[in-house]
C-alpha positions as CSV (number, residue, x, y, z in Angstrom):
1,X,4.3,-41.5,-213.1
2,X,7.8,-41.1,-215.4
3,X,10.2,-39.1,-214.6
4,X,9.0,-36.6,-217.2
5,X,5.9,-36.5,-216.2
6,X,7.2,-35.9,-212.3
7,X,9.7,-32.9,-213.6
8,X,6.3,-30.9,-215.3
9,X,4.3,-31.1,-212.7
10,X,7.0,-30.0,-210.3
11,X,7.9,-27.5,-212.7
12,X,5.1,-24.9,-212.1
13,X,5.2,-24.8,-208.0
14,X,8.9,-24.5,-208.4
15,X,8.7,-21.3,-210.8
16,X,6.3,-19.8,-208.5
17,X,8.8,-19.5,-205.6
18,X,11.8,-18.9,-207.9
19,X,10.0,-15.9,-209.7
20,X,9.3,-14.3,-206.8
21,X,12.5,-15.0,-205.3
22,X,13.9,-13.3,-208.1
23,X,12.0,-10.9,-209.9
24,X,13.3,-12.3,-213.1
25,X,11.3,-14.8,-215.4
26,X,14.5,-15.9,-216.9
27,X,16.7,-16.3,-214.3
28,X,13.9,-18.2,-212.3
29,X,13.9,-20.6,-215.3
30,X,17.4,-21.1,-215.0
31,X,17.4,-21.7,-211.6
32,X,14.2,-24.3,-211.6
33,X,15.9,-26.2,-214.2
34,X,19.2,-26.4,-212.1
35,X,17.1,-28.0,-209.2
36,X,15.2,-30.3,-211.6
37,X,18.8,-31.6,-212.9
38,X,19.8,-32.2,-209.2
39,X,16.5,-33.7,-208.7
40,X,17.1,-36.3,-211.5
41,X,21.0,-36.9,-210.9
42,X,19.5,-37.3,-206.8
43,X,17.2,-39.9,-208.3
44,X,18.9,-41.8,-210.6
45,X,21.9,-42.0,-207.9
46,X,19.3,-44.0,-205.6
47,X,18.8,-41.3,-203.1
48,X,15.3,-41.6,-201.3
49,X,13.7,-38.4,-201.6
50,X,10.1,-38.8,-200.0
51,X,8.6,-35.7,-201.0
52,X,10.0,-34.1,-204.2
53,X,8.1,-31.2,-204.5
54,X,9.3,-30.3,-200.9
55,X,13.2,-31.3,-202.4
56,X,12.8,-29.2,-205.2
57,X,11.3,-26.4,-203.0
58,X,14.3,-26.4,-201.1
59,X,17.1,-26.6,-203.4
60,X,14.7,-23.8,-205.7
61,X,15.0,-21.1,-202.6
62,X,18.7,-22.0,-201.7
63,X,19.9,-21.5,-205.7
64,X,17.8,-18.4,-205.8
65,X,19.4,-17.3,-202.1
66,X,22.7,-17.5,-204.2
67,X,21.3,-15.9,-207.1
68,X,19.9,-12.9,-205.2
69,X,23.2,-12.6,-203.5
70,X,25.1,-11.4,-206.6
71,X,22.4,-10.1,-208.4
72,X,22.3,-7.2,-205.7
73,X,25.6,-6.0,-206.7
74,X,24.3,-5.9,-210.9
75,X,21.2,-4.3,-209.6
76,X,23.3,-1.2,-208.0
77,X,25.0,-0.5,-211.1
78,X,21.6,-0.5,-212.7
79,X,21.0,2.6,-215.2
80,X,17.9,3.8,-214.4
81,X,15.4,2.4,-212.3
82,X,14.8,-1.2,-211.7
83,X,11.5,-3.2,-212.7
84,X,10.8,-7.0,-212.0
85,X,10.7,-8.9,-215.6
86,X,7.1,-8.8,-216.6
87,X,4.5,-11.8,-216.7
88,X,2.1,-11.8,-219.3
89,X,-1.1,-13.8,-218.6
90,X,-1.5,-16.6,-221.9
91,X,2.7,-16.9,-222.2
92,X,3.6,-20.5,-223.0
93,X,6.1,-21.8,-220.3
94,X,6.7,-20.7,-217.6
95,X,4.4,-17.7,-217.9
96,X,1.2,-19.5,-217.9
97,X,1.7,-21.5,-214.8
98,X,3.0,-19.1,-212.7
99,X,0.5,-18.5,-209.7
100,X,-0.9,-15.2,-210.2
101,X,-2.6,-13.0,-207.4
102,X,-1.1,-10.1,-205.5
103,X,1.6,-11.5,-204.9
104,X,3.0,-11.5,-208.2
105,X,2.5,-7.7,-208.9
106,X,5.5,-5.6,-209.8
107,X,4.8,-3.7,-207.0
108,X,4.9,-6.1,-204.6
109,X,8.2,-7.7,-206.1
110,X,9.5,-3.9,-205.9
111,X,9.3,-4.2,-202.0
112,X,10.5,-7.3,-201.7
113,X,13.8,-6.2,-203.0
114,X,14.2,-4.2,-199.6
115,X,14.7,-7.4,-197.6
116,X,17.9,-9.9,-197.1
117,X,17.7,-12.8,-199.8
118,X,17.1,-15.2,-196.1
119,X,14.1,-12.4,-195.2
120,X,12.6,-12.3,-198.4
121,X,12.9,-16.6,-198.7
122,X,11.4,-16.7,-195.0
123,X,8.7,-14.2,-196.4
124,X,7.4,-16.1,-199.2
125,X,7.6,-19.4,-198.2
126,X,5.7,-18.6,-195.0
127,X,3.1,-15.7,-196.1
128,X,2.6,-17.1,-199.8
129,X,3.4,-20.8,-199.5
130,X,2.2,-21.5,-195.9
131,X,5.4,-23.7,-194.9
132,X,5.6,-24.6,-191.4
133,X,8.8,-22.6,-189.5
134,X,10.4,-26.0,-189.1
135,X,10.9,-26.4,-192.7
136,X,11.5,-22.9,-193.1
137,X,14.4,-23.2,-190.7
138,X,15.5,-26.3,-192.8
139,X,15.7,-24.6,-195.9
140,X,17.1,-21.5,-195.1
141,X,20.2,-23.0,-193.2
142,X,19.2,-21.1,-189.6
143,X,16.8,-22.1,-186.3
144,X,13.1,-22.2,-185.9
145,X,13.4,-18.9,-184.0
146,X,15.5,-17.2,-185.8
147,X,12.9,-18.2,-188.7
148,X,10.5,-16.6,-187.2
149,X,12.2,-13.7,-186.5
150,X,13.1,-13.3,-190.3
151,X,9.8,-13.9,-191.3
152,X,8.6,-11.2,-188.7
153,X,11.0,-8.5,-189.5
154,X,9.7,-9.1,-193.4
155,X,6.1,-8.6,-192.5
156,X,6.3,-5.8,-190.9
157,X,8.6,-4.1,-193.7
158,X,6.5,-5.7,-196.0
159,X,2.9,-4.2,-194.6
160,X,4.3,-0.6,-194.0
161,X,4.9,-0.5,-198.4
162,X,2.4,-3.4,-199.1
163,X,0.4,-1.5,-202.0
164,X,-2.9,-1.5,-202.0
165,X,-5.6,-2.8,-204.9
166,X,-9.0,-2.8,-206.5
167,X,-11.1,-5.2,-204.5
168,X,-13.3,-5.3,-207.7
169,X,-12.2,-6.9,-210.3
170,X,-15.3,-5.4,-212.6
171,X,-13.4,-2.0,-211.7
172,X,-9.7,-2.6,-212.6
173,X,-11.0,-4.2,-215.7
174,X,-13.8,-1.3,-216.8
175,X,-10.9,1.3,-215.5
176,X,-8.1,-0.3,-217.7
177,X,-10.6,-0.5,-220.6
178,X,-10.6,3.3,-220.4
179,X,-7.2,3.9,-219.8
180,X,-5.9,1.8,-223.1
181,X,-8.7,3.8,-224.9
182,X,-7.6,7.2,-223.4
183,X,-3.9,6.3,-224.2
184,X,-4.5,5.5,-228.0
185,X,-6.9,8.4,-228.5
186,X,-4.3,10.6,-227.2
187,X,-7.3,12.3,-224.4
188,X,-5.2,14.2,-222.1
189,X,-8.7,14.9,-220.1
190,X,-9.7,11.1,-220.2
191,X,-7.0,9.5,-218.6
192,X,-6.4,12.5,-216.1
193,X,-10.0,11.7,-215.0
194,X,-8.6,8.1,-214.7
195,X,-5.7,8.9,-212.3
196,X,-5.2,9.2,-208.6
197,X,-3.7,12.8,-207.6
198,X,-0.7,10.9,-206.2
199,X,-0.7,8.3,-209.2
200,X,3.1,7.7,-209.9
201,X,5.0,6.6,-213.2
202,X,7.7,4.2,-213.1
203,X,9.9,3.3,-216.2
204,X,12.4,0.7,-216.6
205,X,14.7,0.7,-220.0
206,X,18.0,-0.5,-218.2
207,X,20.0,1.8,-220.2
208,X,19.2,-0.1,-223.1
209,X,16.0,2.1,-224.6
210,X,15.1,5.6,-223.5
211,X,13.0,5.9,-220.4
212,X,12.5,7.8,-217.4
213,X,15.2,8.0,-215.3
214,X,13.2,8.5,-212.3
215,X,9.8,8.2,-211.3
216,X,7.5,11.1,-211.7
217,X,4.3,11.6,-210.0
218,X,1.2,13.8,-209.9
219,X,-1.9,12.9,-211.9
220,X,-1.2,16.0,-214.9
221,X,2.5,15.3,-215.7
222,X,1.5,11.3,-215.5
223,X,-1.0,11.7,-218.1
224,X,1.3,14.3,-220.8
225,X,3.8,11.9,-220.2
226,X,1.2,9.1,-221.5
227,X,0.1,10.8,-224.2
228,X,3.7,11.9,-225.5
229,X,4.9,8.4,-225.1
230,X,2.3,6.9,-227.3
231,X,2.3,10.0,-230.0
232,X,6.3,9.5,-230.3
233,X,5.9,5.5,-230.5
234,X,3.1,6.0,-233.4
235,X,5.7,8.3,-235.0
236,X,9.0,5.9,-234.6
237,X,7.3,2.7,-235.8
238,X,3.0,2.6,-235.0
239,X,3.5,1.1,-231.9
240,X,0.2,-0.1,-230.7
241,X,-1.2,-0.7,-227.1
242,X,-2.8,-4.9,-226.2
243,X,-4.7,-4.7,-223.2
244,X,-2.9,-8.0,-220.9
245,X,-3.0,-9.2,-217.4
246,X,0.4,-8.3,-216.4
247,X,1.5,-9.9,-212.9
248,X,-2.1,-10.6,-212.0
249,X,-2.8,-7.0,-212.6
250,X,-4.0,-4.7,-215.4
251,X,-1.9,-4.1,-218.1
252,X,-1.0,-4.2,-222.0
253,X,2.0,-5.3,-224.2
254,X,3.2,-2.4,-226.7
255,X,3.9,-3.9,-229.4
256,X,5.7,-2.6,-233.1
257,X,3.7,-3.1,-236.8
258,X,5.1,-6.8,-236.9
259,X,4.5,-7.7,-233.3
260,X,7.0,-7.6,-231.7
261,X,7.2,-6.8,-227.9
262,X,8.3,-3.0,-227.2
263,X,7.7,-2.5,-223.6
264,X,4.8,-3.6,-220.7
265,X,2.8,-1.5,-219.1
266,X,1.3,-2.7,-215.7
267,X,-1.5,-0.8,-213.9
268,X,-2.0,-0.5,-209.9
269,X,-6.0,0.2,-209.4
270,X,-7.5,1.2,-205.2
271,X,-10.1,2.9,-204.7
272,X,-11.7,3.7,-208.3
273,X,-8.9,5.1,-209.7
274,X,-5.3,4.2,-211.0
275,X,-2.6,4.9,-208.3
276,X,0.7,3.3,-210.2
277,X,1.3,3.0,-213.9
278,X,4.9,0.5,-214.3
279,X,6.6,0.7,-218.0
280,X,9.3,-2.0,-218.5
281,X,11.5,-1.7,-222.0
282,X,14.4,-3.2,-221.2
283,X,14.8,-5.3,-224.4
284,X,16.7,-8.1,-222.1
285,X,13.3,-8.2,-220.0
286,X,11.0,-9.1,-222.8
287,X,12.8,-11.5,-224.6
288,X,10.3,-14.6,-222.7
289,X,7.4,-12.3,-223.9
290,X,6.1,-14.1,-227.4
291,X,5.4,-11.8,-230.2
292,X,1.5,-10.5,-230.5
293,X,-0.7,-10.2,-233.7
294,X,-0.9,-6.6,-234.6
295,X,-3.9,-5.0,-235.1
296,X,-5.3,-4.3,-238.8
């Protein structure tokens, strides 16, 4: 195997922890390409490495242990609320190889953030990536018990907010048929039938774009809220809704008369009905996002 060949395959196990490390596609890029240089200057310097994906592993979680370090103090001044950067299933690199189940969802990044940058690395790499606690230990800098510990105080944080979602995948895909329909026809009835009572509305424009500046919740202001988003976009510009999968989950790209990328929507579906509807804008979180073909 060459050395190029080596570097893409480690590349997509690599993004996987990184992403979820970090919420961000970008900044995961940045930081798997950082280990993939060390990897290569390690290499070429005649170090034995007997297991590079392990290496890379490592030297991915400690960057992004760094990275989430100072990115907590950017993420307090935050205008607005604060949404992961959105995967689109189909992107080229990194996108498409990114791992995608539960544990890529928005909402599941979103609770993440509540743990230390060691918690959250113990998390992952132990719930998610089934490393032994030895290892963990290794690459977090800390014992085997005080591994565990982390990785216990994470779990139990993490299953108190753990959402919940659509065992089915015939219903989150029949329920996020109707709710793009429901959305472009403007029927305020359709997509309240769609919502949970509870369902909540999350919007993320980073002071960049307009957008919510908190959550709102309750199944009849969810819905106007829909509606009037999608009127105002087809008055600004015909801004058109593309069902996606969006972090493993439901979702669409809204995208502007030449294609381009205008926000994300991703949908949280339990128990027949949609419990979560997440809206990023933030121009600076779409830029990985290629443009789409929009609709005749």
């Amino acid at each position: 195997m060459t050395g190029g060949d080596l570097y893409e395959e480690l590349r997509p196990r690599a993004f996987a922890v990184a992403y979820r490390m970090l919420g961000s596609a970008s900044d995961a890029e940045d930081v798997v390409q950082e280990a993939l240089l060390r990897l290569h200057r390690a290499l070429a310097g005649g170090e034995r490495i007997d297991s590079p994906p392990a290496w890379v592993a490592a030297v991915v979680t400690r960057l992004s242990i760094d990275e989430l370090r100072s990115a907590r103090a950017r993420r307090e001044s935050y205008v607005g609320e604060w949404l992961p950067e959105p995967l689109v299933a189909g992107e080229d690199e990194p996108a498409a190889q990114a791992e995608l189940a539960d544990s890529l969802s928005l909402a599941f990044l979103v609770v993440l953030e509540r743990l230390s940058p060691e918690q959250r690395a113990a998390f992952l790499l132990r719930e998610v990536f089934d490393y032994p606690y030895d290892q963990i230990a290794a690459i977090v800098g800390t014992s085997e018990a005080n591994a565990r510990q982390l990785t216990a105080r994470a779990r139990r944080h993490v299953e108190e907010r753990r959402p919940r979602y659509e065992p089915s995948q015939e219903v989150r895909d029949e329920l996020a048929r109707r709710f793009m329909a429901a959305a472009r026809e403007g029927d305020l009835a359709g997509l309240e039938e769609l919502l949970a009572e509870d369902v909540e509305l999350h919007g993320d424009g980073g002071g960049k774009v307009p957008a919510l500046a908190r959550a709102i919740r309750g199944r009849e202001r969810v819905a106007r809220t829909l509606v009037a988003w999608v009127k105002a976009g087809r008055r600004l510009g015909g801004l058109s809704l593309l069902p996606e999968v969006v972090n493993g989950q439901p979702g669409a790209v809204v995208i502007d008369a030449e294609g381009r990328p205008m926000a994300v929507w991703s949908l949280d579906v339990a128990d027949g009905r949609i419990r979560a509807v997440r809206s990023v804008a933030n121009p600076d979180k779409l830029r990985h996002i290629s443009p789409r073909s929009a609709p005749r």
